[in-house]
C-alpha positions in Angstrom: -1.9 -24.9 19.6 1.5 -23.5 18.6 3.3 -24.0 15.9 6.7 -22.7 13.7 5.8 -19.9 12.0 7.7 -16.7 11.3 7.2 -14.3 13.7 8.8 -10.5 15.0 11.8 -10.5 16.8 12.5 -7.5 19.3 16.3 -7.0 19.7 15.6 -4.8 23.1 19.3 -4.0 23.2 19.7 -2.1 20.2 15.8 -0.5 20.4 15.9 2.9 20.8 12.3 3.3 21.6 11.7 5.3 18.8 8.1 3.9 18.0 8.6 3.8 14.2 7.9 0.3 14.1 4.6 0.7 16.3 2.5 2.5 13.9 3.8 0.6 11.1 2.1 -2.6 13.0 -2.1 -2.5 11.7 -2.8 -4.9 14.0 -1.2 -3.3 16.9 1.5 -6.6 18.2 4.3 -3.9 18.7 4.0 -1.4 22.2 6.3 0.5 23.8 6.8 0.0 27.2 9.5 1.1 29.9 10.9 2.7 26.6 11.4 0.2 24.4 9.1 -1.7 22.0 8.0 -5.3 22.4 5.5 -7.8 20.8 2.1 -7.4 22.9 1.2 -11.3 22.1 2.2 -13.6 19.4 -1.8 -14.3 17.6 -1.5 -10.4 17.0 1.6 -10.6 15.0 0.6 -11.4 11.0 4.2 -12.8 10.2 4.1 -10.1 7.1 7.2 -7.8 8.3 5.3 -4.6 7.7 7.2 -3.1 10.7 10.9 -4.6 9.4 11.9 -1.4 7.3 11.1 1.3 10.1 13.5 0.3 12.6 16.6 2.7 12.0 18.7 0.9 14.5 17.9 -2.5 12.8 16.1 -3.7 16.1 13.9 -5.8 14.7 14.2 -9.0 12.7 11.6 -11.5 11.7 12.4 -15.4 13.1 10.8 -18.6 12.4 10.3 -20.0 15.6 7.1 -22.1 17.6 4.5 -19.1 18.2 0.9 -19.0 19.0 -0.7 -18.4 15.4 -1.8 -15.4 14.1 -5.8 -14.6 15.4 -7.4 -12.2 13.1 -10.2 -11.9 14.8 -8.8 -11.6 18.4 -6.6 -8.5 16.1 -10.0 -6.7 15.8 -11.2 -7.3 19.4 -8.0 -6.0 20.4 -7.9 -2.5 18.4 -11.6 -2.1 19.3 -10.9 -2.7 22.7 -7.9 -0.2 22.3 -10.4 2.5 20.8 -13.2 2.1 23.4 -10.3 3.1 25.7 -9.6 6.0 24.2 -6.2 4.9 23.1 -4.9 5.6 19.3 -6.0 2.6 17.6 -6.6 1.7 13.4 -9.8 2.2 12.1 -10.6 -0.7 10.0 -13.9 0.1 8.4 -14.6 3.6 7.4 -17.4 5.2 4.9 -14.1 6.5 2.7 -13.5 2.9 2.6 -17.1 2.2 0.8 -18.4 5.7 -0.8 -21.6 5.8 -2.0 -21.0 5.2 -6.2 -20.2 8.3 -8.5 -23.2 10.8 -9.4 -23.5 9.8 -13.1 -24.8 13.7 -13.4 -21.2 14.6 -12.7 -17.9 14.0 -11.9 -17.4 12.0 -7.9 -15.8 13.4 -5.2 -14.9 12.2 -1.7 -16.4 13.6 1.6 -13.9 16.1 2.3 -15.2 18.1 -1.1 -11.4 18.7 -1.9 -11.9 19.4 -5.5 -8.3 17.4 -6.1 -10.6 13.9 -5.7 -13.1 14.6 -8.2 -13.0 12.0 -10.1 -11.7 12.4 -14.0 -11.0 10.2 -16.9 -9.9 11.6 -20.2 -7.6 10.1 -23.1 -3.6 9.6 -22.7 -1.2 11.8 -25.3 1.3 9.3 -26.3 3.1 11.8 -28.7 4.1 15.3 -29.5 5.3 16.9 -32.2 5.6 20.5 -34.4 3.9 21.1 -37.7 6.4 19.5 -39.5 6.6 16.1 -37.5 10.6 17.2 -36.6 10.3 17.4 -33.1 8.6 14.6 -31.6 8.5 14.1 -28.0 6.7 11.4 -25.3 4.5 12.9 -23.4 1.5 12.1 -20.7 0.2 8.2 -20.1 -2.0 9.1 -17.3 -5.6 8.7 -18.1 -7.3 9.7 -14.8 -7.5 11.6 -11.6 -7.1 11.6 -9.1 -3.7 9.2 -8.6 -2.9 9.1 -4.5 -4.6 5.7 -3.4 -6.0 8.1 -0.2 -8.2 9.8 -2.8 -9.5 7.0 -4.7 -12.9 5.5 -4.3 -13.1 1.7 -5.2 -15.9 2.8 -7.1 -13.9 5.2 -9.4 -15.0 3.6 -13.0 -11.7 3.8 -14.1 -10.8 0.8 -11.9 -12.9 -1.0 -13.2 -11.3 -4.1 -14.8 -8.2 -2.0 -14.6 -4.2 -3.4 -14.9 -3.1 -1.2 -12.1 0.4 0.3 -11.5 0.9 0.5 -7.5 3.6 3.2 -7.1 5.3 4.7 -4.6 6.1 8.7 -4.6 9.4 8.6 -5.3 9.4 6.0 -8.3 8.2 9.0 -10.8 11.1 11.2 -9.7 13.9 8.5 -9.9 12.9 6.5 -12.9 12.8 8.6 -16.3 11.1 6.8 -18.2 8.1 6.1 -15.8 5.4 7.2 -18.3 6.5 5.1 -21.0 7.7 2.0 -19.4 5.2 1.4 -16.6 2.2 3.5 -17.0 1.5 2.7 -20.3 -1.8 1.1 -20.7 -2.0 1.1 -16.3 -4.1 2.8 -13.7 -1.7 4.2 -11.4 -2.4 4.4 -7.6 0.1 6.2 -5.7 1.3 6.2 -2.5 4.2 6.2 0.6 4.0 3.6 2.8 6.6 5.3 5.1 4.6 8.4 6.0 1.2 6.7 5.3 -1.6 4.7 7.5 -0.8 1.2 6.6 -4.3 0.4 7.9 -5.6 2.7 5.4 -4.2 0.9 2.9 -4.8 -2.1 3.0 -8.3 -1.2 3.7 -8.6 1.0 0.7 -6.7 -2.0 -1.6 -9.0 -4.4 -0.2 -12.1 -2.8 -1.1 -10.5 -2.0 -4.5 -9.4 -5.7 -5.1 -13.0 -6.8 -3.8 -15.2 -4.8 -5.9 -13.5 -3.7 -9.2 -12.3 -6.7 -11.3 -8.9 -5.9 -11.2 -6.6 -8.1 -14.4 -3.0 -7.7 -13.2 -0.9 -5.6 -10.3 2.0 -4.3 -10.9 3.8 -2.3 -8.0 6.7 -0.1 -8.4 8.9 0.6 -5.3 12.0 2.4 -4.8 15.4 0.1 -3.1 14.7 1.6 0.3 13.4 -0.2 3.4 10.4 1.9 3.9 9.3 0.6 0.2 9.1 -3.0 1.0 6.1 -2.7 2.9 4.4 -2.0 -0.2 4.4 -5.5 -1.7 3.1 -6.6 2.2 0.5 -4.4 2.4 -1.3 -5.3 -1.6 -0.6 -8.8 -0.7 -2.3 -8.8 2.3 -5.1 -6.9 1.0 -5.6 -9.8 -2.0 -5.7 -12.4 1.2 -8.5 -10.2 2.8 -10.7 -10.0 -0.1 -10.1 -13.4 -1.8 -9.0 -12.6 -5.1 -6.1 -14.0 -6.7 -4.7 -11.5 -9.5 -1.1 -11.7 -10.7 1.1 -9.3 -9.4 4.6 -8.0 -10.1 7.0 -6.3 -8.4 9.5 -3.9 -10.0 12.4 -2.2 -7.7 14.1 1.1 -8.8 17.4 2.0 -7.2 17.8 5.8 -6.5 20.0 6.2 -9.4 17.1 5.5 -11.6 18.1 2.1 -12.9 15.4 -1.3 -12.4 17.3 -3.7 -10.4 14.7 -6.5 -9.7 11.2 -7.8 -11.3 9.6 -10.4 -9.3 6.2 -12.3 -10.8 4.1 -13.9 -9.1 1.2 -15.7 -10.8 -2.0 -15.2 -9.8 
Protein backbone atom coordinates (compact mmCIF):
# COMPACT_ATOMS: atom_id res chain seq x y z
CA UNK A 1 0.00 0.00 0.00
CA UNK A 2 1.41 3.47 -0.76
CA UNK A 3 1.88 6.05 1.20
CA UNK A 4 3.74 9.95 1.37
CA UNK A 5 7.00 9.48 2.09
CA UNK A 6 10.07 11.21 0.79
CA UNK A 7 11.38 9.81 -2.12
CA UNK A 8 14.19 10.68 -5.24
CA UNK A 9 13.24 12.88 -7.75
CA UNK A 10 15.02 12.57 -11.31
CA UNK A 11 15.01 15.93 -13.08
CA UNK A 12 15.68 14.05 -16.70
CA UNK A 13 16.12 17.44 -18.24
CA UNK A 14 19.01 18.68 -16.57
CA UNK A 15 20.68 14.80 -16.14
CA UNK A 16 23.62 14.58 -17.84
CA UNK A 17 24.02 10.93 -17.52
CA UNK A 18 26.99 11.08 -15.76
CA UNK A 19 26.22 8.06 -13.30
CA UNK A 20 27.62 9.77 -10.16
CA UNK A 21 24.54 9.39 -8.49
CA UNK A 22 24.24 5.55 -9.46
CA UNK A 23 27.00 4.23 -7.38
CA UNK A 24 26.28 6.53 -4.70
CA UNK A 25 22.79 4.46 -4.45
CA UNK A 26 23.67 0.90 -2.02
CA UNK A 27 20.61 -0.30 -2.83
CA UNK A 28 20.81 0.10 -6.45
CA UNK A 29 17.03 2.53 -7.12
CA UNK A 30 19.15 4.74 -9.61
CA UNK A 31 19.99 3.19 -13.48
CA UNK A 32 20.95 4.69 -16.38
CA UNK A 33 19.13 4.11 -19.24
CA UNK A 34 18.92 5.69 -22.90
CA UNK A 35 21.57 7.96 -21.15
CA UNK A 36 20.10 9.31 -18.43
CA UNK A 37 19.45 8.09 -14.83
CA UNK A 38 16.12 7.14 -13.35
CA UNK A 39 14.61 5.44 -10.19
CA UNK A 40 14.42 1.56 -11.10
CA UNK A 41 11.27 1.19 -8.54
CA UNK A 42 10.08 3.16 -5.64
CA UNK A 43 10.47 0.10 -2.52
CA UNK A 44 14.28 0.33 -3.67
CA UNK A 45 14.69 3.88 -2.86
CA UNK A 46 15.57 4.31 1.16
CA UNK A 47 14.35 8.02 1.26
CA UNK A 48 18.07 8.84 2.91
CA UNK A 49 19.50 11.18 -0.02
CA UNK A 50 22.76 9.39 -0.20
CA UNK A 51 22.86 10.04 -3.93
CA UNK A 52 21.66 14.05 -3.49
CA UNK A 53 25.34 15.54 -3.24
CA UNK A 54 26.76 13.63 -6.42
CA UNK A 55 24.71 15.17 -9.03
CA UNK A 56 26.90 18.14 -10.44
CA UNK A 57 24.09 19.46 -12.52
CA UNK A 58 21.72 19.47 -9.48
CA UNK A 59 19.42 16.77 -11.27
CA UNK A 60 18.22 15.29 -8.50
CA UNK A 61 16.16 16.38 -5.59
CA UNK A 62 14.36 14.45 -2.91
CA UNK A 63 10.22 14.97 -2.88
CA UNK A 64 7.68 13.95 -0.43
CA UNK A 65 5.21 12.55 -2.51
CA UNK A 66 2.69 8.94 -2.26
CA UNK A 67 5.37 6.11 -3.14
CA UNK A 68 5.41 2.49 -2.68
CA UNK A 69 7.48 2.08 0.64
CA UNK A 70 10.86 1.34 0.97
CA UNK A 71 11.35 -2.96 0.82
CA UNK A 72 14.59 -3.86 2.39
CA UNK A 73 14.43 -7.07 1.61
CA UNK A 74 13.16 -6.95 -1.98
CA UNK A 75 16.71 -4.37 -1.98
CA UNK A 76 18.77 -7.61 -1.36
CA UNK A 77 16.85 -9.81 -3.76
CA UNK A 78 17.40 -7.20 -6.20
CA UNK A 79 21.38 -6.73 -5.92
CA UNK A 80 21.71 -10.57 -5.64
CA UNK A 81 19.76 -10.95 -8.50
CA UNK A 82 21.96 -8.12 -10.13
CA UNK A 83 25.27 -10.14 -9.15
CA UNK A 84 24.06 -13.67 -10.34
CA UNK A 85 23.90 -11.76 -13.58
CA UNK A 86 27.03 -10.78 -13.73
CA UNK A 87 26.22 -7.12 -13.44
CA UNK A 88 28.28 -4.75 -10.89
CA UNK A 89 26.32 -5.01 -7.84
CA UNK A 90 27.13 -4.10 -3.69
CA UNK A 91 28.37 -6.79 -1.75
CA UNK A 92 26.57 -6.62 1.47
CA UNK A 93 28.23 -9.29 3.62
CA UNK A 94 31.81 -9.88 3.28
CA UNK A 95 34.55 -11.76 5.67
CA UNK A 96 36.35 -8.07 5.97
CA UNK A 97 33.07 -7.16 7.31
CA UNK A 98 33.35 -9.95 10.34
CA UNK A 99 37.34 -10.88 10.74
CA UNK A 100 38.08 -13.48 12.71
CA UNK A 101 39.21 -11.58 16.38
CA UNK A 102 42.88 -10.23 16.90
CA UNK A 103 45.68 -12.91 17.62
CA UNK A 104 46.28 -11.93 21.37
CA UNK A 105 50.11 -13.30 20.40
CA UNK A 106 50.42 -10.25 18.34
CA UNK A 107 49.26 -7.37 16.77
CA UNK A 108 45.85 -8.02 13.97
CA UNK A 109 45.87 -7.53 10.57
CA UNK A 110 43.32 -7.71 7.74
CA UNK A 111 43.47 -10.32 4.90
CA UNK A 112 45.25 -8.35 2.46
CA UNK A 113 48.48 -8.58 5.01
CA UNK A 114 49.14 -4.78 4.23
CA UNK A 115 51.20 -4.15 7.20
CA UNK A 116 49.42 -0.35 7.35
CA UNK A 117 46.13 -2.49 9.11
CA UNK A 118 47.98 -4.08 11.85
CA UNK A 119 46.39 -3.19 14.49
CA UNK A 120 48.14 -0.67 17.18
CA UNK A 121 47.25 1.08 20.33
CA UNK A 122 49.72 3.12 22.23
CA UNK A 123 49.32 6.34 24.59
CA UNK A 124 48.50 9.96 23.17
CA UNK A 125 51.31 12.90 23.75
CA UNK A 126 49.29 15.85 24.78
CA UNK A 127 52.37 18.13 25.19
CA UNK A 128 55.82 19.09 24.25
CA UNK A 129 58.24 21.00 25.54
CA UNK A 130 62.35 21.74 25.87
CA UNK A 131 64.33 21.20 29.06
CA UNK A 132 63.39 24.25 30.36
CA UNK A 133 59.52 23.97 29.96
CA UNK A 134 59.90 27.44 27.47
CA UNK A 135 58.71 25.94 24.46
CA UNK A 136 55.62 24.02 24.84
CA UNK A 137 53.83 22.85 22.01
CA UNK A 138 50.36 20.47 21.33
CA UNK A 139 51.16 17.66 19.81
CA UNK A 140 49.59 13.94 18.75
CA UNK A 141 45.86 12.82 20.21
CA UNK A 142 45.72 9.81 18.24
CA UNK A 143 45.95 6.66 20.26
CA UNK A 144 45.68 3.90 17.50
CA UNK A 145 46.16 2.57 14.06
CA UNK A 146 45.13 2.16 11.85
CA UNK A 147 42.53 5.28 11.29
CA UNK A 148 40.79 4.69 7.51
CA UNK A 149 37.34 2.95 8.46
CA UNK A 150 38.39 0.44 5.23
CA UNK A 151 41.11 -0.89 7.55
CA UNK A 152 39.43 -1.28 10.70
CA UNK A 153 38.15 -4.55 12.04
CA UNK A 154 35.00 -4.19 14.36
CA UNK A 155 36.90 -6.24 16.45
CA UNK A 156 39.88 -3.77 16.85
CA UNK A 157 39.97 -3.54 20.90
CA UNK A 158 40.34 -0.10 20.71
CA UNK A 159 36.71 0.25 19.74
CA UNK A 160 35.71 -1.16 22.24
CA UNK A 161 33.33 1.07 24.35
CA UNK A 162 34.96 3.71 22.29
CA UNK A 163 33.52 7.68 21.84
CA UNK A 164 34.33 7.67 18.16
CA UNK A 165 35.22 10.72 15.95
CA UNK A 166 33.77 9.84 12.24
CA UNK A 167 35.90 12.04 9.95
CA UNK A 168 36.12 12.80 6.70
CA UNK A 169 39.72 13.23 4.87
CA UNK A 170 39.66 16.66 4.43
CA UNK A 171 38.56 17.75 8.03
CA UNK A 172 42.30 17.22 9.40
CA UNK A 173 43.67 19.47 6.56
CA UNK A 174 41.06 22.34 6.97
CA UNK A 175 40.51 22.57 10.62
CA UNK A 176 43.83 23.44 12.67
CA UNK A 177 43.06 22.56 15.61
CA UNK A 178 41.63 18.94 14.82
CA UNK A 179 43.90 17.16 17.40
CA UNK A 180 42.89 19.30 20.25
CA UNK A 181 39.34 20.07 19.61
CA UNK A 182 37.88 16.85 18.33
CA UNK A 183 40.21 14.01 18.82
CA UNK A 184 40.84 14.42 22.22
CA UNK A 185 39.72 11.61 24.20
CA UNK A 186 38.06 9.91 20.51
CA UNK A 187 38.72 7.04 18.26
CA UNK A 188 38.87 8.47 15.00
CA UNK A 189 37.62 6.49 11.86
CA UNK A 190 38.30 8.15 8.69
CA UNK A 191 37.02 8.20 5.56
CA UNK A 192 35.51 9.99 1.99
CA UNK A 193 32.33 9.21 1.13
CA UNK A 194 32.74 10.77 -2.24
CA UNK A 195 35.41 8.42 -3.70
CA UNK A 196 34.35 5.53 -1.24
CA UNK A 197 31.86 2.33 -1.50
CA UNK A 198 28.94 3.60 0.46
CA UNK A 199 27.99 -0.03 0.78
CA UNK A 200 31.11 -0.65 2.42
CA UNK A 201 30.41 1.58 4.83
CA UNK A 202 27.63 1.18 6.11
CA UNK A 203 28.47 -2.40 6.29
CA UNK A 204 31.64 -1.86 8.14
CA UNK A 205 29.70 0.90 10.64
CA UNK A 206 27.10 -1.60 11.15
CA UNK A 207 29.19 -4.27 12.35
CA UNK A 208 31.10 -1.73 14.40
CA UNK A 209 27.95 -0.27 16.06
CA UNK A 210 26.70 -4.00 16.54
CA UNK A 211 29.52 -5.50 18.23
CA UNK A 212 31.70 -2.87 20.05
CA UNK A 213 29.65 -0.91 22.71
CA UNK A 214 30.11 2.20 21.19
CA UNK A 215 29.20 5.62 24.02
CA UNK A 216 28.79 8.60 21.63
CA UNK A 217 29.48 9.43 17.68
CA UNK A 218 30.69 12.33 16.75
CA UNK A 219 31.19 12.94 12.86
CA UNK A 220 33.18 15.60 11.36
CA UNK A 221 32.39 16.64 7.80
CA UNK A 222 33.60 19.34 5.56
CA UNK A 223 30.60 22.09 3.95
CA UNK A 224 30.69 20.28 0.67
CA UNK A 225 27.92 18.15 -0.86
CA UNK A 226 29.84 15.03 -1.14
CA UNK A 227 30.18 15.24 2.90
CA UNK A 228 26.64 14.98 3.68
CA UNK A 229 26.33 11.54 2.94
CA UNK A 230 28.34 10.93 5.80
CA UNK A 231 25.78 11.69 8.54
CA UNK A 232 23.29 9.19 6.03
CA UNK A 233 25.40 6.58 5.81
CA UNK A 234 26.27 6.22 10.23
CA UNK A 235 22.64 6.82 10.60
CA UNK A 236 21.60 4.19 8.57
CA UNK A 237 24.07 1.84 9.86
CA UNK A 238 22.69 2.64 13.77
CA UNK A 239 19.04 1.61 12.04
CA UNK A 240 20.59 -1.64 10.75
CA UNK A 241 22.12 -2.85 13.87
CA UNK A 242 19.66 -1.50 16.51
CA UNK A 243 21.56 0.61 18.68
CA UNK A 244 20.74 3.95 19.65
CA UNK A 245 24.02 6.01 20.53
CA UNK A 246 24.08 9.79 20.53
CA UNK A 247 25.52 11.32 17.76
CA UNK A 248 26.78 14.80 16.70
CA UNK A 249 27.48 16.34 13.75
CA UNK A 250 30.11 19.08 13.37
CA UNK A 251 30.54 20.97 9.80
CA UNK A 252 33.88 22.64 8.82
CA UNK A 253 33.86 25.18 6.07
CA UNK A 254 36.94 25.10 3.78
CA UNK A 255 38.30 28.13 5.42
CA UNK A 256 38.76 26.12 8.50
CA UNK A 257 36.08 27.72 10.68
CA UNK A 258 32.99 25.26 12.44
CA UNK A 259 29.83 26.56 11.07
CA UNK A 260 27.21 24.05 12.50
CA UNK A 261 26.98 21.32 15.50
CA UNK A 262 23.87 19.34 15.28
CA UNK A 263 23.00 16.73 18.46
CA UNK A 264 20.96 14.36 18.29
CA UNK A 265 20.19 12.31 21.44
CA UNK A 266 20.54 8.94 21.39
Amino acid sequence: MTGKRKIVHIDEERCNGCGQCVSACAEGAIELEGGKARLVAEKYCDGLAACLGECPVGAISMIEREADPFDEEAVERYLAGKKGAGEHAVETHDDSVNPPPPDPAGPASLPCGCPSAQVQMFASVNTAATDDGADIREATRLTHWPVQLRLVPPTAPYLRNADILVASDCTPVAYPDFHKDLLDGKVVLMGCPKFDDTAEYIDRFTAIFSAAGIRTITIAIMEVPCCSKMPLIVDKALKRSGRKIPVETIVISPRGKIVRRTRLAA
